[in-house]
VOLUM-108003 format. One record per residue: residue in three letters; x, y, z of N, C-alpha, C in turn. Coordinates in steps of 0.001 Angstrom, whole numbers. Layout:
BEGIN
[ALA, [X, Y, Z], [X, Y, Z], [X, Y, Z]],
...
# end
This chain:
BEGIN
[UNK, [61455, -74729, -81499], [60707, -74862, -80261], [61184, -73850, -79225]],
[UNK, [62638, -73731, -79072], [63114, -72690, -78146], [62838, -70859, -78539]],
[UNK, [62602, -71148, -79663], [62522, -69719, -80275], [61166, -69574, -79937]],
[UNK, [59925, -70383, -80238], [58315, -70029, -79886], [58181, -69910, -78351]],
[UNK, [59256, -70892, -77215], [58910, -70561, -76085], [59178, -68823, -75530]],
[UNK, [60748, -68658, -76586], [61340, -67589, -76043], [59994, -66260, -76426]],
[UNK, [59841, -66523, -78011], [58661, -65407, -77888], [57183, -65573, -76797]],
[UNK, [56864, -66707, -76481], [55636, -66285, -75506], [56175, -66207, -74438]],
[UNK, [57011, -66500, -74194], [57231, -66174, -72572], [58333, -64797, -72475]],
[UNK, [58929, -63820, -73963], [59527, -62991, -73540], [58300, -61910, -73362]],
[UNK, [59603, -60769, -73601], [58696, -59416, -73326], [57461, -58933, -74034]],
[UNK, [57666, -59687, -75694], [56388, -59413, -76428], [55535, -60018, -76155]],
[UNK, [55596, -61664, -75943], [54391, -62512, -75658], [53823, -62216, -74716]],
[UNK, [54529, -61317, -73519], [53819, -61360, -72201], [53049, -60203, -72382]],
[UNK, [53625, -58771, -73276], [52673, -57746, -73360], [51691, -58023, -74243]],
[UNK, [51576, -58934, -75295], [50310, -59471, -75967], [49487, -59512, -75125]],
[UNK, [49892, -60923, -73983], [49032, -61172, -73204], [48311, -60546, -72507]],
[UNK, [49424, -59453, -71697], [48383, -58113, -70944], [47236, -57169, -71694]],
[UNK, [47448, -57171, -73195], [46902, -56263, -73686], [45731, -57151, -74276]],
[UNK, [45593, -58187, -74634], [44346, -59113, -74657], [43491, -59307, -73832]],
[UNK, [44149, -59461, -72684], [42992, -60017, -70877], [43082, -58300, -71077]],
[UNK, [43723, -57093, -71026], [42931, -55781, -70696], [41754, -55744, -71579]],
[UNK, [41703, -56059, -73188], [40696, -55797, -74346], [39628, -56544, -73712]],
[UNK, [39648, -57521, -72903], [38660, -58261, -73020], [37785, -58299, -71661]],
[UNK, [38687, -57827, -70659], [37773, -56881, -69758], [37345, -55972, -69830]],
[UNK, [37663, -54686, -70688], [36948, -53476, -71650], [35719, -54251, -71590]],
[UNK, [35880, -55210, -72896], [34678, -55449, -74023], [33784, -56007, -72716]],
[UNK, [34155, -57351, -71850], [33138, -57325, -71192], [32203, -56246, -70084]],
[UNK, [32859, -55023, -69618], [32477, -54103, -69196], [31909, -53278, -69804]],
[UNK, [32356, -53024, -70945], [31046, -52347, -71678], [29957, -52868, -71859]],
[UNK, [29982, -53735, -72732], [28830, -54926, -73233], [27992, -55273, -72245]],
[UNK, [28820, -56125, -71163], [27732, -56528, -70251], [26971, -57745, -70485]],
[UNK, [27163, -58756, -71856], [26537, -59272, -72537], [25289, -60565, -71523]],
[UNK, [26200, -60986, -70370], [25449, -61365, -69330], [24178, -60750, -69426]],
[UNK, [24160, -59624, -69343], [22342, -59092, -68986], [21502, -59420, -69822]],
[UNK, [21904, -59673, -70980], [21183, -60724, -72127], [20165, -61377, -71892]],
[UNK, [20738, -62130, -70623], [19902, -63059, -69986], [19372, -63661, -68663]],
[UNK, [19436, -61918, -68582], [19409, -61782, -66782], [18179, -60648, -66948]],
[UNK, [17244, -60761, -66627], [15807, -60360, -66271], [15728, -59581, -64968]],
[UNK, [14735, -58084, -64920], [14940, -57668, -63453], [13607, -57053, -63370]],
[UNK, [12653, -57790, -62569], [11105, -56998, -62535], [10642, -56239, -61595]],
[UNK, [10296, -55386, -61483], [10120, -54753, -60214], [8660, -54036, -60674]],
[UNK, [7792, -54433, -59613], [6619, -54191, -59176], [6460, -53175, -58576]],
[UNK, [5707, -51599, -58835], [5417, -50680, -57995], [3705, -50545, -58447]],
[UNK, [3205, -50316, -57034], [1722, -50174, -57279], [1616, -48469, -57745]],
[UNK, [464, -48175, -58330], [413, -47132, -59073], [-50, -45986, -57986]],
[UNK, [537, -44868, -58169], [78, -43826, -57264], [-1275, -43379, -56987]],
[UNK, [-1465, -43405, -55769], [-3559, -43367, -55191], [-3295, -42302, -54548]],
[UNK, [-4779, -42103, -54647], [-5352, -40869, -54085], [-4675, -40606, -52377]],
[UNK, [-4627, -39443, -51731], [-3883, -39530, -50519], [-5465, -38492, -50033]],
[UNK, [-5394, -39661, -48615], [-6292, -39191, -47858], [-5803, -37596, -47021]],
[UNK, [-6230, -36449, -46998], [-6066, -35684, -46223], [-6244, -35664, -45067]],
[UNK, [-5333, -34930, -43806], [-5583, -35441, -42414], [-6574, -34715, -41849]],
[UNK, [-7100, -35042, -40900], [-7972, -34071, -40253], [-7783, -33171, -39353]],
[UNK, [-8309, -32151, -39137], [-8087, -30882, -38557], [-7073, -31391, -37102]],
[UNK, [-7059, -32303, -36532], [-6630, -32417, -35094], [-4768, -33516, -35720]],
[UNK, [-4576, -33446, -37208], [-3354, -34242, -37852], [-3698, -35305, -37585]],
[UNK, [-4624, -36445, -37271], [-4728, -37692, -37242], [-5091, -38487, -39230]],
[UNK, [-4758, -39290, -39395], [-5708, -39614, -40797], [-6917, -39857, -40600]],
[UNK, [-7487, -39720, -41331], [-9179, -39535, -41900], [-9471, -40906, -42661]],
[UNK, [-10529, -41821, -42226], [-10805, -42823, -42841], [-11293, -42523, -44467]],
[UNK, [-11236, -43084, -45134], [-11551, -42707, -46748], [-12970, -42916, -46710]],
[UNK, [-13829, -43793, -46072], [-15272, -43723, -46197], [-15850, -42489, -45392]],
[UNK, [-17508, -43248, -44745], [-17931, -42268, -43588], [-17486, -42008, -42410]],
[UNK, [-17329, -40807, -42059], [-17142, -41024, -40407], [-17993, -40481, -39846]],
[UNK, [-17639, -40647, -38423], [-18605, -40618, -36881], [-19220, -41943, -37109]],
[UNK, [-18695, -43074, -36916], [-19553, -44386, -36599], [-20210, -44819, -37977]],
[UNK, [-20171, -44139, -39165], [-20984, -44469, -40205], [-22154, -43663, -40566]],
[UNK, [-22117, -42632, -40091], [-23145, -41514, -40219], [-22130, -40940, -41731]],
[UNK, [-23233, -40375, -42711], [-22564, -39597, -43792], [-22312, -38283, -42936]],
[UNK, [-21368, -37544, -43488], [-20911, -36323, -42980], [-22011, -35158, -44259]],
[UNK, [-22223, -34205, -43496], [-23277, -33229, -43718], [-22821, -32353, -44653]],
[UNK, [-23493, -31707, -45256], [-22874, -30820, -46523], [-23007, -31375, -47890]],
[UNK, [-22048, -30927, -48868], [-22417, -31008, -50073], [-21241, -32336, -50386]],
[UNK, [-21209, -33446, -51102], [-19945, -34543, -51480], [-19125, -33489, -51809]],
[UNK, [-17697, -34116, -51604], [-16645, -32763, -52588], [-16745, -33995, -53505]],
[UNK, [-15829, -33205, -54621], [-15414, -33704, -55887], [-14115, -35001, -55817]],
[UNK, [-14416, -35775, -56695], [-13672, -36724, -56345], [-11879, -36304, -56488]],
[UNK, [-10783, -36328, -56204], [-9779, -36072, -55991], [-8377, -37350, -56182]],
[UNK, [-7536, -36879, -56945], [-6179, -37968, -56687], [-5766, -37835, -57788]],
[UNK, [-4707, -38986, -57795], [-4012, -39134, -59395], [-5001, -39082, -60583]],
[UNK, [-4131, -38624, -61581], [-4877, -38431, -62980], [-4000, -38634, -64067]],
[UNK, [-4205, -39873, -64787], [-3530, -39745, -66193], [-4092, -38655, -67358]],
[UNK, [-2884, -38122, -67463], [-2896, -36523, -68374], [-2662, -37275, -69814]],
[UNK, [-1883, -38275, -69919], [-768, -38351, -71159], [-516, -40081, -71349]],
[UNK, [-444, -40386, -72529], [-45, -42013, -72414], [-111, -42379, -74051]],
[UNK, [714, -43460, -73871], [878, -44393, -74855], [1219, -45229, -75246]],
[UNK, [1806, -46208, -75959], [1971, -47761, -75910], [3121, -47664, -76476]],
[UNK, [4089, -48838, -75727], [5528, -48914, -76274], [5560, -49668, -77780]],
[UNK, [6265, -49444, -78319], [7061, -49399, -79623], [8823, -49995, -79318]],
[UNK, [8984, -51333, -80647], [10340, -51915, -80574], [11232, -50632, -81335]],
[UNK, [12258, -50793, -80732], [13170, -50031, -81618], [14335, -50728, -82106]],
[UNK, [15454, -51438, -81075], [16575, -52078, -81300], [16183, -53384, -80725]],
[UNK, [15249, -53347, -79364], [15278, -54634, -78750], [13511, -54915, -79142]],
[UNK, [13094, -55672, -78991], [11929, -55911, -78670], [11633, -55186, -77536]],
[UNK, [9967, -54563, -77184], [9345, -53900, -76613], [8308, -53521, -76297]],
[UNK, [7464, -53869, -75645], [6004, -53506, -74904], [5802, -53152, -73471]],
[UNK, [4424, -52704, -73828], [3583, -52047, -72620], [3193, -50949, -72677]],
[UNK, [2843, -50268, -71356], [1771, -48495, -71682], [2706, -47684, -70912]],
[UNK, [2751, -46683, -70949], [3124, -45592, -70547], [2157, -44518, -70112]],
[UNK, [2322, -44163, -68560], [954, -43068, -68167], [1631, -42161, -67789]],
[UNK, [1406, -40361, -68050], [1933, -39559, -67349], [973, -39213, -66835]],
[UNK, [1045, -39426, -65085], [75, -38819, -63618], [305, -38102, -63572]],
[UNK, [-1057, -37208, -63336], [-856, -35442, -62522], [-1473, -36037, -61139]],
[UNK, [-655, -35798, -60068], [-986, -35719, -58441], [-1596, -35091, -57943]],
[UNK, [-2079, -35145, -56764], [-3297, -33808, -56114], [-2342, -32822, -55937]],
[UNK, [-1353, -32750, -55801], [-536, -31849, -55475], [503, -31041, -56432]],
[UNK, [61, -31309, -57964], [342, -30791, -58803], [1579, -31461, -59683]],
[UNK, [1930, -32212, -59019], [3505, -32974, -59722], [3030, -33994, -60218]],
[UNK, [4067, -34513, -61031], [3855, -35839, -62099], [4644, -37024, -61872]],
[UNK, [4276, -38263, -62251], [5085, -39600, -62160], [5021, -40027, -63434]],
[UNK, [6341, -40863, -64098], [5431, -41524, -65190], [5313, -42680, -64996]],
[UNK, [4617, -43440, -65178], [4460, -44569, -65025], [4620, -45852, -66237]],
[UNK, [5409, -46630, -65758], [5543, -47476, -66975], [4677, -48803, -66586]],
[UNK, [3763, -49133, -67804], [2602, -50558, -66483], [3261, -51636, -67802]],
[UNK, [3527, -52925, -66926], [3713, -54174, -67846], [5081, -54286, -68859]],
[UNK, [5656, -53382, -68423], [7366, -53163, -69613], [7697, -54629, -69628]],
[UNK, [8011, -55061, -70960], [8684, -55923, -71262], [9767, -55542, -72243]],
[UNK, [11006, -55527, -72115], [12180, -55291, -72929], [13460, -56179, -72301]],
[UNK, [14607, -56079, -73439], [15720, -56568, -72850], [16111, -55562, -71974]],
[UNK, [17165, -56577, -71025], [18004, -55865, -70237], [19215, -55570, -70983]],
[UNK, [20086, -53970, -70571], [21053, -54006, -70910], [21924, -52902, -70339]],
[UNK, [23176, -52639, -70329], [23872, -51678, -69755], [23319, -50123, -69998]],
[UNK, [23402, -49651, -68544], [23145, -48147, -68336], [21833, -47666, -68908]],
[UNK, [20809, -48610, -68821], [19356, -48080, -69878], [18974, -46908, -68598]],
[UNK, [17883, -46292, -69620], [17592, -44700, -68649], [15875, -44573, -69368]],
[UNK, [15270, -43806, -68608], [13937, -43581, -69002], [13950, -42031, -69028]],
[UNK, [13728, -41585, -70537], [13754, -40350, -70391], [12444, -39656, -71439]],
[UNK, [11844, -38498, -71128], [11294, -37299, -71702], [12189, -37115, -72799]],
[UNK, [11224, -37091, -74228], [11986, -36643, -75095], [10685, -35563, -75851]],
[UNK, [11523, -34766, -76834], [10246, -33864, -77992], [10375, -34684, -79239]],
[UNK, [11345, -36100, -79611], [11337, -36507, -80697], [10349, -37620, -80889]],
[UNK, [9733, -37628, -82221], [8229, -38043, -82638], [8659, -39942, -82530]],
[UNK, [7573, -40660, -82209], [8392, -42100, -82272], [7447, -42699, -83683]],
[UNK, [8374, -43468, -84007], [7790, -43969, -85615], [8167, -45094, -85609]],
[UNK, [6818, -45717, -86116], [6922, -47348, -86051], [8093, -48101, -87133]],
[UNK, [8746, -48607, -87251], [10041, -49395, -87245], [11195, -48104, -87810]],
[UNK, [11021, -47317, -86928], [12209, -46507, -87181], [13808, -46737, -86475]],
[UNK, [14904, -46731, -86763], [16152, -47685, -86069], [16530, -46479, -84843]],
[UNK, [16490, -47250, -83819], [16750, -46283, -82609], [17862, -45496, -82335]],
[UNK, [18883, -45484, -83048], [20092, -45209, -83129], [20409, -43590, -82916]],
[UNK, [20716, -42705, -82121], [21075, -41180, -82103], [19697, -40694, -82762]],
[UNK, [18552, -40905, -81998], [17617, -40429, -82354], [17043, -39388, -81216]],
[UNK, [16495, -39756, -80314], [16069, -39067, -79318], [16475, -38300, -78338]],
[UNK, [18278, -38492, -78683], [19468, -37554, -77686], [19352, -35932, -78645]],
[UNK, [18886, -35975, -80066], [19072, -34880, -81046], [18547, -33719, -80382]],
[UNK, [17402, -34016, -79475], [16358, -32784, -79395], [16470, -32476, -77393]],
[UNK, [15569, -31893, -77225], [15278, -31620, -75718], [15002, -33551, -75235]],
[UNK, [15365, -32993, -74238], [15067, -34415, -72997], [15287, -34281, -72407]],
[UNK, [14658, -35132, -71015], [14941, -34972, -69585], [15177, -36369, -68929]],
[UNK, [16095, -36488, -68582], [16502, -37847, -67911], [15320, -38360, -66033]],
[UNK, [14543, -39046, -66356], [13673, -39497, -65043], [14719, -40673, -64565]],
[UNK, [16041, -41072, -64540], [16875, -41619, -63848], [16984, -42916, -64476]],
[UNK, [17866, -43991, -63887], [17793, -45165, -64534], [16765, -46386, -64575]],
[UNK, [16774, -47138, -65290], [15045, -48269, -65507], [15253, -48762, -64368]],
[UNK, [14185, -48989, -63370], [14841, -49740, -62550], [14544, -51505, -62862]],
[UNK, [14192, -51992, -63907], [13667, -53501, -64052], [13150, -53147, -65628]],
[UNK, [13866, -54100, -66290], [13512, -54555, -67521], [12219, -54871, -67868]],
[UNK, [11894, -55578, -66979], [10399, -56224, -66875], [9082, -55612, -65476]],
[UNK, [7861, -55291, -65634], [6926, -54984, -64815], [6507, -53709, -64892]],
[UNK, [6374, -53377, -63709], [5335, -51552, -63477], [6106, -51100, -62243]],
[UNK, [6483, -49391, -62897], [7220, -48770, -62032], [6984, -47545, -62291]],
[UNK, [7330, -46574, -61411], [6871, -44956, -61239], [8024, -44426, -61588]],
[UNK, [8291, -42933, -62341], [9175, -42344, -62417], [8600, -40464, -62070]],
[UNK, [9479, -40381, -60494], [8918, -38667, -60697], [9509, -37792, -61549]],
[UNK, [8777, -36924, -62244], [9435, -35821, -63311], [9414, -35147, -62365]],
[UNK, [10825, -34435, -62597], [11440, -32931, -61954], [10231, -32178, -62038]],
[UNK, [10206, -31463, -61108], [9301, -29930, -60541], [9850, -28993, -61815]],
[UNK, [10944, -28455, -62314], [11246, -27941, -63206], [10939, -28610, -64433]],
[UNK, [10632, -29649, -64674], [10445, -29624, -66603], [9459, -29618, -67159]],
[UNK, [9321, -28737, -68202], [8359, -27956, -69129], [7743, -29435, -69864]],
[UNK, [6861, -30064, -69461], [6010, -30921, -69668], [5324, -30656, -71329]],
[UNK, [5352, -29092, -71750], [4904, -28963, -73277], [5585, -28747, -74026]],
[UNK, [6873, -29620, -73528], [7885, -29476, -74418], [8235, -31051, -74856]],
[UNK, [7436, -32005, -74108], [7847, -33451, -74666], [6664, -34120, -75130]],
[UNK, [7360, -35036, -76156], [5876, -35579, -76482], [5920, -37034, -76562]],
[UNK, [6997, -37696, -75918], [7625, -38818, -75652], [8471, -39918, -74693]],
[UNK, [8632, -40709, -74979], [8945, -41592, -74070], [9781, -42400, -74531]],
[UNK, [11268, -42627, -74168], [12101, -43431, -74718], [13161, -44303, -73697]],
[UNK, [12859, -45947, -73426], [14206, -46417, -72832], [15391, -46903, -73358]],
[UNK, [16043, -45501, -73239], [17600, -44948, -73581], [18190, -45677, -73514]],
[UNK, [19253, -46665, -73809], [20641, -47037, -73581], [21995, -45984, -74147]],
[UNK, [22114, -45241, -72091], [22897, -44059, -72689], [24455, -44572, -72877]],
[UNK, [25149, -46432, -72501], [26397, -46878, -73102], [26433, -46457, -74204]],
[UNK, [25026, -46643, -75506], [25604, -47283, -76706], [24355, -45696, -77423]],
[UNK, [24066, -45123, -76625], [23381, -44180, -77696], [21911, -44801, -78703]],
[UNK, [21122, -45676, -77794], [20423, -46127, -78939], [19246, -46329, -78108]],
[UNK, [18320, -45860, -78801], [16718, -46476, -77910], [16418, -47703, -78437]],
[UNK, [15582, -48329, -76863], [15280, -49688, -76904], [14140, -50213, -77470]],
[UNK, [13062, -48935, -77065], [11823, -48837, -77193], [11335, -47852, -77288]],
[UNK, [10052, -47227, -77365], [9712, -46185, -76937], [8401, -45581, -77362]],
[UNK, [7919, -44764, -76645], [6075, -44478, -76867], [5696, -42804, -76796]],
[UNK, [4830, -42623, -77878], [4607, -41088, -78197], [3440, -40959, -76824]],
[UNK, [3742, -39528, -76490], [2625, -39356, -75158], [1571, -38827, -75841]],
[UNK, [255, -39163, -75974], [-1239, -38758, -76223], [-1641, -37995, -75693]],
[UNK, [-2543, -36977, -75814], [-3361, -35965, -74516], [-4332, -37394, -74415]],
[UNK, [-4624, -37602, -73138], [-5703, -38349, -72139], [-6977, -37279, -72118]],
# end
């Protein structure tokens, strides 16, 4: 009995101890395993058309103006966001759905848009541009880091519809995909080939 107290309470039992509670704050810091079952939705409405101001910088009502009189001349052409690109999510490691839209803006830049995502939550996931092809039950594992990609920042919600702006710099005919990354563990969650629209 004196000999088992002496080992846990000497110098070895106590560095066991430190080096167990350190392993096991690691493991829970990596893992994260909590998010398992912790859900995060975030709602963004989809990017609309932007009214141009009028000559004097005030905004311009989107219908008629002067009191409801049509304005004279020829209609212009209708104007605003435009889905270029899209496609439907695909499971990879976790379960996974919803659409994927890449918007062209009046102003020439892009968002992507993710509408209805449903996936798990999990440490450090990322939404990124990839050129690698997505294939139905293919294992997500060091797949889509192999080739070109562009990181559009981290998911912000596991669950719902959210915008992501692509950089002014990236070569848009260079991806043909859509993947949410988990850049902890190297493995896609999900992910959707972009279509020409």
């Amino acid at each position: 009995m004196a000999r088992a107290r002496k080992l846990l309470f000497g110098p070895l039992g106590i560095g066991v101890l430190v080096v167990t509670v350190a392993a096991a704050g690691f493991g829970l810091y990596w893992f994260q395993p909590w998010k398992l079952w912790q859900d995060r939705t975030v709602q963004e409405t989809a990017p609309v058309a932007q009214v141009p101001p009028g000559p004097d910088g005030e905004e311009r009502p989107a219908g008629p103006v002067d009191g409801g009189a049509e304005p004279s001349g020829p209609p212009s052409s209708p104007s605003g966001p435009r889905a270029v690109a899209g496609g439907e999510l695909i499971s990879h490691e976790h379960a996974t759905s919803g659409t994927v839209r890449l918007v062209r803006l009046e102003d020439g830049s892009h968002v992507l848009r993710l509408e209805n995502l449903d996936t798990s939550n999990g440490p450090d996931l990322r939404v990124w541009l990839t050129d690698a092809p997505v294939k139905e039950g293919r294992a997500g594992w060091h797949v889509f880091d192999d080739g070109a990609y562009v990181s559009l920042g981290k998911l912000k919600g596991n669950k719902g519809s959210q915008n992501y702006p692509v950089p002014a710099d990236a070569d848009l005919s260079r991806y043909s995909s859509v993947s949410i990354w988990c850049a902890r563990f190297g493995v896609s969650f999900g992910a959707a080939e972009l279509g020409r629209l």
